[in-house]
Structures are given as structure tokens and as C-alpha cells.
TORDO-60225 format. One line per field, with one value per residue (C-alpha): residue number from 1; chain; x, y, z. Coordinates in pm, 1 decimal, always signed. Example, Ala and Ser with C-alpha at 12.3 -4.5 7.8 and 13.67 -1.06 7.14 Angstrom:
BEGIN
num = 1, 2
cadena = A, A
X = +1230.0, +1367.0
Y = -450.0, -106.0
Z = +780.0, +714.0
END
This chain:
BEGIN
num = 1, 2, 3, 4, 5, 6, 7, 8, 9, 10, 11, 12, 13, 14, 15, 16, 17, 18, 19, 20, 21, 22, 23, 24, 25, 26, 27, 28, 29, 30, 31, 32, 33, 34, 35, 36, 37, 38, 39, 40, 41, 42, 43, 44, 45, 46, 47, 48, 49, 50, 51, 52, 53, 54, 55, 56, 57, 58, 59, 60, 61, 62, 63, 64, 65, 66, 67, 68, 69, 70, 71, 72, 73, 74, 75, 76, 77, 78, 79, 80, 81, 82, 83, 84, 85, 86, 87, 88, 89, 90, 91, 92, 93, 94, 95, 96, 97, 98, 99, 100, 101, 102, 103, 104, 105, 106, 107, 108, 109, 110, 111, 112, 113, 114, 115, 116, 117, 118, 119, 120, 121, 122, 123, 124, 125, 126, 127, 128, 129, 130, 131, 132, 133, 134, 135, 136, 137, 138, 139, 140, 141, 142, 143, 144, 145, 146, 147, 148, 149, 150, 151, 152, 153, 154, 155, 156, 157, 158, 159, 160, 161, 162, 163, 164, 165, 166, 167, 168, 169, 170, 171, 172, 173, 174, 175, 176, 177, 178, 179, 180, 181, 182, 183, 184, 185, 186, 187, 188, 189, 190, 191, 192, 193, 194, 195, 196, 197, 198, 199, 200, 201, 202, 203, 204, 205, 206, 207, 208, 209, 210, 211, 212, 213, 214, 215, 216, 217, 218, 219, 220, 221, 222, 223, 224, 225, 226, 227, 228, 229, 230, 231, 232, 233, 234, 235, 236, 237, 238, 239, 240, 241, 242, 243, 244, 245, 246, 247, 248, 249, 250, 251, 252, 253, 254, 255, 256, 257, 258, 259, 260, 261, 262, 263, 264, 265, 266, 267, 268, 269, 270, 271, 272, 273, 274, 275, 276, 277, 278, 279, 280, 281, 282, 283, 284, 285, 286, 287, 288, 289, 290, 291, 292, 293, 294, 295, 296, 297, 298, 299, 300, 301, 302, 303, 304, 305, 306, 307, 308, 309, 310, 311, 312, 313, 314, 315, 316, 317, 318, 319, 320, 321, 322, 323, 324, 325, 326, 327, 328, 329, 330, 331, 332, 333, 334, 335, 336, 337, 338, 339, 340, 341, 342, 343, 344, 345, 346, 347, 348, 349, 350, 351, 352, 353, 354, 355
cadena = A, A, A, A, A, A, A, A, A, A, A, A, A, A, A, A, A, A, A, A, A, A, A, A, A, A, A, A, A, A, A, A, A, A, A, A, A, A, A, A, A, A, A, A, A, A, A, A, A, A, A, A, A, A, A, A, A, A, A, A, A, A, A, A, A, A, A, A, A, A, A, A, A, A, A, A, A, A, A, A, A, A, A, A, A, A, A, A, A, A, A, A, A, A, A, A, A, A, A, A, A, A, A, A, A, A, A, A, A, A, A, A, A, A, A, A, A, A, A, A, A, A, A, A, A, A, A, A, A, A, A, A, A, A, A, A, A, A, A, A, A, A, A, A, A, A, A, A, A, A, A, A, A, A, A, A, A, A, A, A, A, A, A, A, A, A, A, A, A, A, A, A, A, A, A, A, A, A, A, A, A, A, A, A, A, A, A, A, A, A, A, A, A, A, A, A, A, A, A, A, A, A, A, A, A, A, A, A, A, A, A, A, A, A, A, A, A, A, A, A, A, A, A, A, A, A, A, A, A, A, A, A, A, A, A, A, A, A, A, A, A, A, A, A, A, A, A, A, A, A, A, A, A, A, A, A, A, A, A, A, A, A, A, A, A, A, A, A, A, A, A, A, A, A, A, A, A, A, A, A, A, A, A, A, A, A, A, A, A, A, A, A, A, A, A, A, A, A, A, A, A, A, A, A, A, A, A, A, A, A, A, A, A, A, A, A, A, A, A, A, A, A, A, A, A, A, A, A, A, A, A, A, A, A, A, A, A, A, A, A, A, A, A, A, A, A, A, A, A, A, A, A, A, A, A
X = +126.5, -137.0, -424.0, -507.9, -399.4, -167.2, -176.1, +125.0, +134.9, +444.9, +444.2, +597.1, +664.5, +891.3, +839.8, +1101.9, +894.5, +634.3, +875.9, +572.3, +540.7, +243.7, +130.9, +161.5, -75.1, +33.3, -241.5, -6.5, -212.5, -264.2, +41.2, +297.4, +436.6, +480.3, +517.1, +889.4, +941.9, +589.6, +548.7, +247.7, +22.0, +49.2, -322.8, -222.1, -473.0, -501.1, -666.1, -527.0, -644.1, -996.8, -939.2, -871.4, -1010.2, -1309.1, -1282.1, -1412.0, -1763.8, -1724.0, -1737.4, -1442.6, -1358.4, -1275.4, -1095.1, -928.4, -1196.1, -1300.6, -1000.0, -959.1, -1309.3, -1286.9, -920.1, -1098.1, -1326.0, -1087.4, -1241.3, -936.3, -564.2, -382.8, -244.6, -63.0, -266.4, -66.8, -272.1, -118.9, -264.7, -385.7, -263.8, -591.5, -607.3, -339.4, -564.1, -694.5, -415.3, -211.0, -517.8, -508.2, -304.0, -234.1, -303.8, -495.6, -847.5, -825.9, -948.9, -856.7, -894.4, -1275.8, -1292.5, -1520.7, -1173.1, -861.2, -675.1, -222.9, -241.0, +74.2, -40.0, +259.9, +483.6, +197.2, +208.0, +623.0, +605.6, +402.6, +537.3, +921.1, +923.6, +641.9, +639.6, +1022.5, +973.3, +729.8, +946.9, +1218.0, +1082.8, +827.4, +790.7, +612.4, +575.8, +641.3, +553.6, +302.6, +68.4, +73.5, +63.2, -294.2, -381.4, -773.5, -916.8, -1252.7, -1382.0, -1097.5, -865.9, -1064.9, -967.5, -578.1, -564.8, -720.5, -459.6, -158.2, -326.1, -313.5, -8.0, +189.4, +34.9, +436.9, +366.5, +15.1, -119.0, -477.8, -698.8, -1018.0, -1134.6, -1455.4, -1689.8, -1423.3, -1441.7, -1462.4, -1644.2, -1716.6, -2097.7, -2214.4, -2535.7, -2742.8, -2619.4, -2570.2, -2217.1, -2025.2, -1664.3, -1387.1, -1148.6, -1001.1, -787.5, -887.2, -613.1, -663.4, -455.6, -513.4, -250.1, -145.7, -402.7, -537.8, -769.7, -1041.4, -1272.4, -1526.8, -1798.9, -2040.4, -2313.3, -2677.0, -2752.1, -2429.3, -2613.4, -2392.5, -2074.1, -2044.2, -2252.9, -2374.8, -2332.1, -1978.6, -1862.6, -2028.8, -1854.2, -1549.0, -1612.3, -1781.7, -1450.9, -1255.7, -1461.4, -1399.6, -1024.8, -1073.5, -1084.4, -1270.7, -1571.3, -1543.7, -1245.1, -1071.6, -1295.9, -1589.6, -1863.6, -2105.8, -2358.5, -2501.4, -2829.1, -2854.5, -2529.3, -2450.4, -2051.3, -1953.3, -1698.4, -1957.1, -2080.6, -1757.1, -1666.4, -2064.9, -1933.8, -1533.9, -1566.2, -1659.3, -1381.2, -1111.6, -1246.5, -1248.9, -859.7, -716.2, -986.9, -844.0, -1079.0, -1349.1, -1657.7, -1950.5, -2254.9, -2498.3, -2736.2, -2989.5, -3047.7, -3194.0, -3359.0, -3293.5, -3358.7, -3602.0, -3913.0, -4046.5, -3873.7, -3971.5, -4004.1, -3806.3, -3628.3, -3267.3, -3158.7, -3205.3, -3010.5, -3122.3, -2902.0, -2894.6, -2705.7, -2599.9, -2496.8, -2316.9, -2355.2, -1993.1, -2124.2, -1941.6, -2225.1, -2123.4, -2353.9, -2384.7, -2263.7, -2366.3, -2710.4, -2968.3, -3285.1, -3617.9, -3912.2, -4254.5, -4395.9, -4127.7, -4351.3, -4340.5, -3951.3, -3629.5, -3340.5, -2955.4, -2727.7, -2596.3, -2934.8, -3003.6, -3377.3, -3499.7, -3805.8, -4075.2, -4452.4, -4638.5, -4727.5, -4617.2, -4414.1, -4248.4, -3866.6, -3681.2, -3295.4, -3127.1, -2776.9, -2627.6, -2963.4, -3118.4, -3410.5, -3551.6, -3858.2, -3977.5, -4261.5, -4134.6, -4339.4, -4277.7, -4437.2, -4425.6, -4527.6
Y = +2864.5, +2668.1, +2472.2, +2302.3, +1890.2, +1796.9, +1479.6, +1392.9, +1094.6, +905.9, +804.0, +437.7, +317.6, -4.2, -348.8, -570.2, -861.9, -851.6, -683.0, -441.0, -46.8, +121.7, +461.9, +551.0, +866.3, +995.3, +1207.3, +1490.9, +1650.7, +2042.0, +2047.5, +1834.6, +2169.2, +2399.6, +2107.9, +1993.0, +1794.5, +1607.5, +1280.8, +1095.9, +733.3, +613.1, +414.5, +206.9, +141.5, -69.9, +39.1, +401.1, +571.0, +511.5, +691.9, +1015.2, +1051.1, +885.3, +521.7, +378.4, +439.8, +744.3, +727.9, +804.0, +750.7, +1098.0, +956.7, +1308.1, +1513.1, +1235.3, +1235.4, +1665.2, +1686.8, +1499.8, +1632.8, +1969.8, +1838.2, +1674.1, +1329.8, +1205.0, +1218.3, +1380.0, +1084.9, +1028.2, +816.6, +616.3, +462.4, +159.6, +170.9, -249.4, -324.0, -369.3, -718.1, -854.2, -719.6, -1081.1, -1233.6, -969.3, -994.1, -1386.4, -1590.7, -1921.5, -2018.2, -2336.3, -2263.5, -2014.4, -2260.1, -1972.5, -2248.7, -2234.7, -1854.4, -1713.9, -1615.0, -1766.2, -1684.0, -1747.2, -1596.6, -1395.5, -1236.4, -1304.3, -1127.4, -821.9, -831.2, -873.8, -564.8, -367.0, -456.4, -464.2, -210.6, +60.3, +96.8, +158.1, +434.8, +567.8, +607.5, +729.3, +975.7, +1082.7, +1184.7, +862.3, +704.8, +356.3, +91.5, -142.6, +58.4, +329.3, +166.2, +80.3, -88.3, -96.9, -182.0, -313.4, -633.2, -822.7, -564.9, -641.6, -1006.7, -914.4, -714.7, -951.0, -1168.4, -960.4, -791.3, -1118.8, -1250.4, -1008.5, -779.4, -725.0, -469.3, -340.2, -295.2, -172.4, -305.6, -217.2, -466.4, -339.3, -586.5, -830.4, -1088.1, -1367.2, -1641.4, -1665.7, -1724.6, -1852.6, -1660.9, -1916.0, -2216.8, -2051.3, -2249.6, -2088.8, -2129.3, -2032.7, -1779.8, -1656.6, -1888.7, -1892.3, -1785.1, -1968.7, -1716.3, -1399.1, -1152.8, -855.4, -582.4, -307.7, -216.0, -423.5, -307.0, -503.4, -431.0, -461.3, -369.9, -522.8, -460.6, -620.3, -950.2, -1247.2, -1068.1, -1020.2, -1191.9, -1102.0, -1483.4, -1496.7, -1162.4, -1224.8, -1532.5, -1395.7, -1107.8, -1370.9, -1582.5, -1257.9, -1232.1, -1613.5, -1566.9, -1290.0, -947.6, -734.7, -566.3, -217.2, -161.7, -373.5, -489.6, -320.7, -445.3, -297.2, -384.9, -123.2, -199.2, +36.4, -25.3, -173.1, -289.1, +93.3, +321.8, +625.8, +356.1, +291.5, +655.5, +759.9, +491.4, +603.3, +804.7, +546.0, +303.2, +644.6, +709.7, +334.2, +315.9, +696.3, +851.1, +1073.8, +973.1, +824.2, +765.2, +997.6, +916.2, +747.4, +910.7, +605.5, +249.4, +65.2, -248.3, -387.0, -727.4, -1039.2, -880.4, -1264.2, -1590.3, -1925.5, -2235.5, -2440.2, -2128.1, -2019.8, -1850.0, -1475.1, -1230.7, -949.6, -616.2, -347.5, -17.3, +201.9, +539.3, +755.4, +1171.7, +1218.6, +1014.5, +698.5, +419.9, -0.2, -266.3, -426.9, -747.4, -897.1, -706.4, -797.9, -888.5, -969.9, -1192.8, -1114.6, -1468.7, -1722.6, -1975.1, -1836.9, -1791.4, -1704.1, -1509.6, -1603.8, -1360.7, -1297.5, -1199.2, -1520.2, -1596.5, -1949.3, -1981.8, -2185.5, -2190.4, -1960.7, -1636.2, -1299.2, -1121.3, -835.6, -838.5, -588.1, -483.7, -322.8, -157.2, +125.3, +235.3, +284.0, +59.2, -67.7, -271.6, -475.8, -745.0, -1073.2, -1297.6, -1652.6, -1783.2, -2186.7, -2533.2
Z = +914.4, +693.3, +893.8, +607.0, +506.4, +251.0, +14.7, -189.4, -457.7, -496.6, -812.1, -940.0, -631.9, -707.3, -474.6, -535.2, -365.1, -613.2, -904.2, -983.2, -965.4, -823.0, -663.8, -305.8, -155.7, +190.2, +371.8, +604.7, +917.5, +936.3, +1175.0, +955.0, +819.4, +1093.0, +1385.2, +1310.4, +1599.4, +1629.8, +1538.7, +1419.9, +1381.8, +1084.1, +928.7, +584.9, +347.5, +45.9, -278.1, -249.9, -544.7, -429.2, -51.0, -182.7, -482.9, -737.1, -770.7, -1102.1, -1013.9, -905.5, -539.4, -276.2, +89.8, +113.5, +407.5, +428.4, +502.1, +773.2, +910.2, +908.7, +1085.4, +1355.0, +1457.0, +1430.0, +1633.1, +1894.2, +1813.5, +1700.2, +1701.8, +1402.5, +1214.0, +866.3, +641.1, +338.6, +107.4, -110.6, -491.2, -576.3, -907.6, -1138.6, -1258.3, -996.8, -711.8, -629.8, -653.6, -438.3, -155.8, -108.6, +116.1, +118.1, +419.4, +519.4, +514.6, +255.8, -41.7, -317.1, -635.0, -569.2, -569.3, -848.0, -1034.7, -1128.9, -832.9, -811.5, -435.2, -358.8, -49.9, +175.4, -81.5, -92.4, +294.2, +283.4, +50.3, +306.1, +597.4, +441.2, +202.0, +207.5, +577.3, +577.9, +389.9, +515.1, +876.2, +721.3, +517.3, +735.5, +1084.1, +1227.8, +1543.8, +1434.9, +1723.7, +1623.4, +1920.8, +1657.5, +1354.2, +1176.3, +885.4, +716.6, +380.8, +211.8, +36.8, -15.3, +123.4, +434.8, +382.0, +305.2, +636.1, +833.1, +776.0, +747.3, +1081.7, +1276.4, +1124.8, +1233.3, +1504.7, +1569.7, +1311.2, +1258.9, +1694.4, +1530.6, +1276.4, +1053.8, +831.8, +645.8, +447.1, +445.0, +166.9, +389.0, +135.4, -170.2, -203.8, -531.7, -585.7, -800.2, -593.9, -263.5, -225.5, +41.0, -9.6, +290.3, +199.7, +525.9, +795.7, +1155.1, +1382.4, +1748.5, +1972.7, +2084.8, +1983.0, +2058.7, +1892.3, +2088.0, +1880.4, +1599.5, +1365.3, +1193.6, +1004.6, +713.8, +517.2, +518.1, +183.1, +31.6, -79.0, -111.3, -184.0, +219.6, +441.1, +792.8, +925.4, +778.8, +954.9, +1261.9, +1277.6, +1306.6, +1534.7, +1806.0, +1748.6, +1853.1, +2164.6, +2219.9, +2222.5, +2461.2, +2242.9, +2498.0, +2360.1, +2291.1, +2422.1, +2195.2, +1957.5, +1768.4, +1531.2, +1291.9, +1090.9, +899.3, +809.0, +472.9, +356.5, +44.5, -90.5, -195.4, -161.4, -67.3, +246.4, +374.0, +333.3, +542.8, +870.3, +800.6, +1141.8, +1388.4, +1275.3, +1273.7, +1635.9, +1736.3, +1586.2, +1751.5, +1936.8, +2187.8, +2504.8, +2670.0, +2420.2, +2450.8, +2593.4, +2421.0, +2280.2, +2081.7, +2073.6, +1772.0, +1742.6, +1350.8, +1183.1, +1232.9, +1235.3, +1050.8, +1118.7, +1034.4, +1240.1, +960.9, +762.3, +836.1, +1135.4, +1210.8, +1436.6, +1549.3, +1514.1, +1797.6, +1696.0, +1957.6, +1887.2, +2060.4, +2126.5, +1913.5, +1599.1, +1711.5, +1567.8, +1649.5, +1680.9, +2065.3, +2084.2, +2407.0, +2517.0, +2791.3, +2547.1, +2705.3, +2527.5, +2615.6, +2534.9, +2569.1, +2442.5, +2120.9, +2067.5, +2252.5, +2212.4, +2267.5, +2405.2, +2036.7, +1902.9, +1760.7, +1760.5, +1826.7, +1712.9, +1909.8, +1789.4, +1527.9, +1679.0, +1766.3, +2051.1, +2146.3, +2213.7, +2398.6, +2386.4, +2695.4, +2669.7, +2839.1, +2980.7, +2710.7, +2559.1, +2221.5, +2125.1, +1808.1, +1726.4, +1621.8, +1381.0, +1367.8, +1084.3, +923.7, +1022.0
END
């Protein structure tokens, strides 16, 4: 009896939709081997030579060893993890659908989108195989599927397309717009779906240091649209902003675990154990707006940002605060704002500053 994972490669994996070959890499739990009869989640994720192993720059997910330490640690549920290789230069093209709103021909590269044959490839051909090869549990309230910068973008939509599928989502610094960074020209590259469907579970996050590659407005966007359709917070959906974080395979790998736990955690979240007041501590009367971040993390690890706290402004004369952290800046001074969540407490001066 071994208690340790496995990770096989399938090598040239052929998609007729796309008529292209590529690498598949299956992560198998400590128990695959000597539990014959046990059957398992199954998490998808695109660019799968970079989970496992050294991306071009180095830097892996090591989603793996995420994924062995918190089953050790009964955080989690033992899962099989597939990851789907992109294909290099066809990556873009593979990642974008064309779907209205997604306005692809301004994108800063030449883009011929073919993401409904990626996500018909997925959905029609890896998956298959994976449940018949494999011992899978293959409902869509088992099934999860999670990538990063455009693969963040690609699973949004495949996620919400066609939750008949995929019952649990994590979309990580999702390449929502293309932001030109001399002109500041946003450009829409994701399509706003107007139901609520089916998902148990949503992850969404980002990094603060990611410039204009991903944008906090843009991804915030979308997660208060979730909670407008009527994804319930916490329970079903779950937002981070991580205020270090830059667009890197080594900073999606250091917040892996809270998105794992959000996806298959195997019970009630822990306690908390701090809350964190981040972002705003200036604002201008006539600058652009400014949201205020509190992170709330829990005894297990589990780190999100709170969505809809109880603030409190000492001096309301000089600014306010929506219940989404927004600041509204009245008259030039200073005050002290307060966040309240799960009863704990966190405090920062705000500056307002301009004519």
C-alpha cells in the first residue's frame, strides 16, 4: 500500500474538434491504487504543463502538493486532477469565444477565436476519457473546472455555458479586458450571462499587483454581478483579492488552497482567526474611484475577501462608504474607517485629498 500521489502524462492526446495533439497530466490520490472501488471529483485545468511542473519562467502550481496536504490534513476531499496542456501560439485563439460582448478583433493580438470547439473538445472528448478510464464520479456536482489569465476567461465561459457539465468553478485573474497600458483603453473580452445557473460552487479572484493585465474594477464587476443574480456569498460564491499578488504561476500556486477548499472542502469552515483592512488609504475628490479590500482569514488557511461588510465612518462629513467598499469622497480631510465581519474588527485612516 503506497500513501503517496501519482501523476501520469498522456502523451499526444488527439482532439478531433480542433484536429490538434496535445499532452494530458492526470494527478491520482494516495488511495487510487489500493481503493478499487472508490470513486473520485474530478478538477480540469487548462495550461497543464505549468500545474505540475516549471512553466517557462520557472514557476509551478505545484497543485499536487496542495492538493496532497490538505487531504492529509482532512481539509479537502481526495480528488483526481487532469490538467489540459494549451497549445503555444494557438493558446489565444483556443481561450476566446465568440460570444457577443467578447470584442476579440480589438485584443492586443490577432485573435481567430475557436473557443467553442476548445470547450466542445473538453467537454466532448477529454472528459469522456477521463470517466472511462478512470474511476470518476462524473455529475456536474462533482465535476470542477479552474484556470488563470485567459484560462480564467475560457472557464468562465465554458463554466456558465454549460454548468450541465462543470457544477464548480475557479476562475483566477481572469483576462476579462484588455487594457491598453499607454492609452488606458479598456476593451470587453468576456459576455455577461443574465441567469443564474446551476453552480454550487464560484471562485474568483486576483492579484493587486497585476497592473493592467487584470484589473480589480473588471473582476469585481463580475463577482458583484454573481451576487446580483443571486450566487450566495460564501456558500456559493467566493472572492479574493490578494493584495501582494502579481500575474504568476508561484501566486496562484501560494492562494491554490483556499480555492481547493472553497471547490471540495469536506466541512464547515474554521473559525476565523483575522480581519484585514487593505486599500484607499488616499482618495481624491475628482480622481477615480477606490474600494476598499477586507481579507478575512480563517484558522484552516482558507483566505477570501468579504464582500458585503458592516463599515463604519468616523466623520461622515468627510467621506462615506458603500456596502461594497466603495469610498465616496466628500471634503479634504482625514477619518478613520472601520470594517466589521464575523466579530472581528479592522481600522484604517482615510485621506481625501484634491479640490
Amino acid at each position: 500500500m503506497t500513501n503517496e500521489s501519482t501523476i501520469l502524462r498522456i502523451e499526444s492526446f488527439y482532439s478531433a474538434a480542433l484536429d490538434n495533439r496535445r499532452d494530458l497530466f492526470v494527478y491520482l490520490p494516495p488511495s487510487y491504487r489500493h481503493d478499487t472501488v472508490k470513486r473520485y471529483p474530478v478538477l480540469y485545468m487548462h495550461d497543464g504543463q505549468n500545474i505540475f511542473h516549471p512553466a517557462f519562467n520557472g514557476y509551478s502550481w505545484n497543485v499536487h502538493m496542495a492538493v496532497d496536504r490538505l487531504t492529509a490534513e482532512g481539509l479537502m476531499e481526495e480528488i483526481i486532477v487532469v490538467g489540459i496542456s494549451n497549445m503555444g501560439m494557438e493558446r489565444a485563439d483556443e481561450f476566446t469565444h465568440d460570444l457577443e460582448g467578447v470584442l476579440y478583433p480589438s485584443d492586443k493580438v490577432p485573435i481567430r477565436p475557436k473557443g467553442l470547439l476548445y470547450e466542445s473538445f473538453v467537454i466532448g472528448e477529454v472528459k469522456p476519457y477521463i470517466d472511462s478510464v478512470f474511476r470518476t464520479k462524473a455529475g456536474p456536482a462533482h465535476t470542477a473546472l479552474m484556470g488563470s489569465s485567459r484560462g480564467g476567461q475560457v472557464t468562465y465561459h465554458i463554466g456558465f455555458r454549460r454548468p450541465d457539465v462543470f457544477g464548480k468553478l475557479a476562475i483566477v485573474s481572469p483576462y476579462f479586458y484588455c487594457v491598453d497600458p499607454e492609452t488606458s483603453t479598456e476593451v470587453p473580452l468576456l459576455h455577461i450571462f443574465r441567469q443564474k445557473q446551476p453552480i454550487s460552487r464560484i471562485w474568483i479572484d486576483l492579484g493587486g499587483r497585476e497592473g493592467t493585465l487584470v484589473m480589480e474594477k473588471h473582476v469585481r464587476a463580475v463577482a458583484e454581478q454573481l451576487l446580483e443574480l443571486g450566487y450566495a456569498e460564501h456558500d456559493e460564491l467566493a472572492y479574493y483579492c490578494d493584495p501582494d499578488a502579481e500575474h504568476v504561476e508561484k501566486d496562484w500556486a501560494a492562494r491554490l488552497a483556499s480555492p481547493l477548499m472553497h471547490l471540495f472542502g469536506t466541512g464547515v469552515r474554521a473559525d476565523l482567526r483575522s480581519l484585514t483592512l487593505y486599500g484607499c488609504e488616499e482618495v481624491s475628490l475628482d480622481g477615480p474611484a477606490c474600494r476598499l479590500n477586507p481579507v478575512a482569514e480563517h484558522a484552516d488557511g482558507f483566505t477570501r475577501s468579504v464582500l458585503r461588510p458592516a463599515y463604519t465612518v468616523a466623520d461622515h462629513t468627510v467621506l462615506d462608504v458603500r456596502e461594497d467598499g466603495t469610498i465616496l469622497p466628500k471634503l479634504r480631510g482625514e477619518t478613520a474607517v472601520t470594517v466589521e465581519y464575523g466579530g472581528l474588527s479592522a481600522s484604517k485612516i482615510v485621506r481625501v485629498s484634491g479640490e
